[in-house]
N, C-alpha and C positions, 0 to 999 in steps of 0.2 A: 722914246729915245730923247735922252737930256741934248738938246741943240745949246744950250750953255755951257755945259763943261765940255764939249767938241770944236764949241768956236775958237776957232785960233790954235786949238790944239795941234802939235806936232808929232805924227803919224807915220808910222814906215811900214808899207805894206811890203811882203812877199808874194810875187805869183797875182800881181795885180792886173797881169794882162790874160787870166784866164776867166774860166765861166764867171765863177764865185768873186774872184779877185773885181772883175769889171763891175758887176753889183754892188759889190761893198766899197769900191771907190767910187762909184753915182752916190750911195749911200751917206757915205763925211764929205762929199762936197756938198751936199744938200746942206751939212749940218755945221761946215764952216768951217774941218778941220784944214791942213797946210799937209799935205799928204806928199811923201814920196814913195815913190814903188819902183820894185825892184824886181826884175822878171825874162827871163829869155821872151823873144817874141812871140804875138799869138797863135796858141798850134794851130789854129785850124782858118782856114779862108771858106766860106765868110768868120767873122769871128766879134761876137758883142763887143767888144773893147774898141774896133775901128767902128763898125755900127753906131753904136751909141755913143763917139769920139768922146769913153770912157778918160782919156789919158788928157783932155780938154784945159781941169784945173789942177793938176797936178806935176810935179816934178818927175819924171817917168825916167828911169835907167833900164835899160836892155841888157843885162849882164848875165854870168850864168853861178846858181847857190855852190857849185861843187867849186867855184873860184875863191882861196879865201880872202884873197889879197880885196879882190874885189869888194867883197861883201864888207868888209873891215871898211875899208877906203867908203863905202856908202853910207854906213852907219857913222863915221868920224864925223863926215859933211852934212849929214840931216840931222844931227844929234836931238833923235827919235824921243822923247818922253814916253810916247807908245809903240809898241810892235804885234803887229797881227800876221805870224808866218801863216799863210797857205801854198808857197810854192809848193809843187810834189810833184811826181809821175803817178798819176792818180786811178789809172785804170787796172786793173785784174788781168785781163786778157793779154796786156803790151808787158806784166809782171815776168808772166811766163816766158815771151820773147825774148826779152830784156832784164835777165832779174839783176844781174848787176850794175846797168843804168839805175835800175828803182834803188837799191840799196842807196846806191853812190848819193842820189839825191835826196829820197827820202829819211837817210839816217844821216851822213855824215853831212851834207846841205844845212840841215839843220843843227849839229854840231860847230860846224863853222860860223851860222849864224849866232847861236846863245853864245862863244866865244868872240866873235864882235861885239856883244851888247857886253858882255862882262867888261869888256875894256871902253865900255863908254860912261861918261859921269852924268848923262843925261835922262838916262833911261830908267824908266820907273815900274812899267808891266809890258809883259811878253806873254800874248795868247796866242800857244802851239793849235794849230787844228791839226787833228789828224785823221781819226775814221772810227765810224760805228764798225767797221770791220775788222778792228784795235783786238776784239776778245775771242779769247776760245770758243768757237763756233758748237754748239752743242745741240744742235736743231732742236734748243726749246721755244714753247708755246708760249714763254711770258719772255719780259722784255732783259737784256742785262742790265746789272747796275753797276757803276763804278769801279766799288770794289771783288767784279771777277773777274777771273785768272785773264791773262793777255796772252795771245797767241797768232795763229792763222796757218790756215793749212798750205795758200800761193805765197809767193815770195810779196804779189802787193801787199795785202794781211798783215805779214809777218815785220814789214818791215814799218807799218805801222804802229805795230805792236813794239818793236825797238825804238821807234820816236818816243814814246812814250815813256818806254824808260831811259832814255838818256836825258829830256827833260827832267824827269823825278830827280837821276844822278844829280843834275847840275843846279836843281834845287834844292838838293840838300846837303853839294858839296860849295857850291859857290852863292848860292840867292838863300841862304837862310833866312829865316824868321823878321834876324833884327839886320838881315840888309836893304839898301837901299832897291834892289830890284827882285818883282815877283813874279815867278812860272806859274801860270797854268795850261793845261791842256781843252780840248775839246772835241768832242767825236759828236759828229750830226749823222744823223739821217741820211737815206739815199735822197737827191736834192734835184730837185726838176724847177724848169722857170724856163723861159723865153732868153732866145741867144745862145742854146746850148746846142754846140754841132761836134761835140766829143765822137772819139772813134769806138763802135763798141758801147753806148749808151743808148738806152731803151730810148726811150724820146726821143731824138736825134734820126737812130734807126727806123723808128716809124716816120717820121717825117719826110726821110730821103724815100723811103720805097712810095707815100703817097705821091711825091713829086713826079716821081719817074710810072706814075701808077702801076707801081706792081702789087702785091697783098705784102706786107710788113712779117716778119720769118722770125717768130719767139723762140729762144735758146730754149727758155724752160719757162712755160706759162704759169706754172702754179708755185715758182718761188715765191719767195712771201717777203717784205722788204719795207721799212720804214717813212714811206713817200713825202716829203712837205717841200712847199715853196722853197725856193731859195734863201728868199726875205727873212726867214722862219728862223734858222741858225744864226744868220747872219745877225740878227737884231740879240737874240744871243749873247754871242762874241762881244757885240759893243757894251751891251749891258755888264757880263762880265767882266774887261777893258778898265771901266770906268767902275767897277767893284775894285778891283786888284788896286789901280793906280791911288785912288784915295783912302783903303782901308788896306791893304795891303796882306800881309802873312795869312789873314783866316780866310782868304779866297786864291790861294795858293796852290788848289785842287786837279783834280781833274771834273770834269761836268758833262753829262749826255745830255742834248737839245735833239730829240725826239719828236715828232708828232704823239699825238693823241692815238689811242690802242688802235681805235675803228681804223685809221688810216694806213695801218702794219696791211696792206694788202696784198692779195697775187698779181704778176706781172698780168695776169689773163684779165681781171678786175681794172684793173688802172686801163687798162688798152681798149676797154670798152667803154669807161667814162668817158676817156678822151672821144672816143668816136660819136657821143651823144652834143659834142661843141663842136664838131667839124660838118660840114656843110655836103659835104660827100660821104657816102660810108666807105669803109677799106676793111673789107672782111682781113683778118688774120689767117696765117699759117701756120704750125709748129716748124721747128728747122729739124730737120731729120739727119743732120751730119754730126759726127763724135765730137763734141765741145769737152775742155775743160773744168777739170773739176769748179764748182762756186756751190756757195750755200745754198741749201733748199729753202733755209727759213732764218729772219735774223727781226731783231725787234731792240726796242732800247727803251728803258725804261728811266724818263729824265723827272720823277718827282721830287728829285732834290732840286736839282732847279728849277721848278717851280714855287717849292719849298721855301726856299731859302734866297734866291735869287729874283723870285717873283716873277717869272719868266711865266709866260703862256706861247701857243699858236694862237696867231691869228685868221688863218684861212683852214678849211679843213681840205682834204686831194679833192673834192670835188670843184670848190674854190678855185684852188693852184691851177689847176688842170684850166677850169675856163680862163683863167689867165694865160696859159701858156699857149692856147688856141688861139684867145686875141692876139698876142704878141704875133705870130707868127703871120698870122690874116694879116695885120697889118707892116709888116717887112714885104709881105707879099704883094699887098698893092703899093709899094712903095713911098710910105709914109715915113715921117720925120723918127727914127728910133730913137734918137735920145729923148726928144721929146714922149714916146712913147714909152721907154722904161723910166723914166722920172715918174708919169704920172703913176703907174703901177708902185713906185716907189710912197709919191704921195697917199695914195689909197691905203695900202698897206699901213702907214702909219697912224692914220686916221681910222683904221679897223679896230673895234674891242675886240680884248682875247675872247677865246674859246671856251 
């Protein structure tokens, strides 16, 4: 990660007070950017963003993306150079509850956003993330790339799969080539790390049942799912970032940041790594109650960014995984967590790729 062209850099994050968001704001304060973020507050108590007193060096707005007065008004007063949206309603299972929350925020949120930054003269690159569950779900055995078809069978999916094309719309009706501001998109991986207490998230969910010791209750063990660090995307995005903003129109794309093939694992596989860095064992269960529909199998194949963007992993899920056992060990005896995801921050950047 170039700590030179981030220093001083001005930064507007979306969805800064969630998992990923708290990450990636430890992440540019390390590197010296001038960060604002912009985010309803953290869903969940505990929640890494007050843990790791993520919101420490930055300008922090509590507002909400379906506001657009709001979002305009935030964008006018940071007048952002850079934008990295990850605000969303991010879960599959809360899709089905709520599908019209997920739209509201995941399509037109984002809508409202690219229409602030159009009306800003500051703004240079804008990286949409959205989801490896952007594409038409086809339970195949290799990975997507890029260019297939976008779909999704849950309202989360699908309205994923709409983010994506209304960033393309607005890149090829307002952000052309020869303008001053460029789109891209991003779809990672399923994303695991330390601080994650999502509703409904495999890791999370085992975690809470170890607490309470009961055996942890797999929806579907042998789904098969793209696992990496957090870090992993994350480091990504900035690289891309800082591709868009200095070269501009030929990285105007969309990009999969993937793990490596071996780490495409079954949930049944990742939940017995984890148990070889936890200090207790916690046999598993299956859950035997009618769940909603989710993919049996989903994979992403990112050798264009590797390619072309020079992008690797750095940790492989056996890695992430002992990571995300330390993190947690250490929350648990009560240790300093910001200083505790810094240094996993540190580590990670000081890892060769894979």
């Amino acid at each position: 990660m170039n700590a030179a062209f981030w220093q001083d850099r001005r930064v507007f994050i979306t969805g800064h007070t969630g998992f990923k968001g708290s990450w990636l704001s430890l992440m540019l304060s390390r590197l010296g950017a001038k960060i604002t973020g912009f985010a309803l507050p953290p869903p969940t108590t505990p929640a890494l963003f007050d843990l790791a007193r993520a919101g420490q060096d930055m300008h922090s707005i509590i507002a909400d993306l379906r506001d657009a007065d709001a979002i305009d008004r935030a964008v006018r007063e940071a007048r952002p150079e850079i934008i990295l949206h990850l605000a969303a309603q991010p879960l599959v299972r809360q899709s089905y509850d709520d599908p019209e929350e997920t739209y509201a925020v995941n399509v037109m949120g984002l809508v409202n956003l690219l229409e602030a930054a159009r009306r800003s003269d500051s703004t240079r690159a804008i990286v949409v993330i959205t989801s490896d569950k952007c594409y038409e779900n086809r339970e195949w055995p290799w990975g997507y790339r890029e260019n297939e078809a976008l779909g999704g069978h849950d309202p989360y999916s699908s309205s994923k799969a709409c983010a994506e094309i209304v960033a393309a719309a607005w890149r090829s009706s307002f952000f052309a080539p020869e303008a001053r501001t460029h789109v891209a998109t991003a779809r990672a991986g399923n994303v695991i790390g330390g601080g994650d207490w999502g509703k409904d998230r495999l890791i999370p969910d085992i975690l809470n049942a170890i607490a309470t010791r009961q055996p942890p209750r797999l929806r579907n063990p042998e789904a098969v799912r793209p696992w990496q660090h957090v870090l992993e995307p994350l480091s990504g995005y900035l690289l891309l970032a800082e591709k868009l903003y200095a070269e501009g129109a030929a990285w105007a794309e969309a990009w999969n940041f993937g793990p490596a093939d071996a780490d495409a694992q079954s949930v049944r596989q990742l939940v017995e790594t984890l148990a070889q860095h936890w200090p207790d064992a916690f046999p598993w269960e299956p859950e035997t109650a009618a769940q909603p529909h989710e993919a049996g199998a989903l994979r992403l194949d990112s050798s264009k960014a590797r390619a072309r963007l020079g992008w690797r992993p750095r940790w492989n899920l056996r890695a992430a995984l002992a990571r995300v056992a330390h993190w947690h060990q250490a929350w648990q005896a009560g240790e300093d967590m910001r200083a505790v995801t810094l240094a996993q921050i540190a580590a990670f950047e000081q890892e060769p790729s894979l």
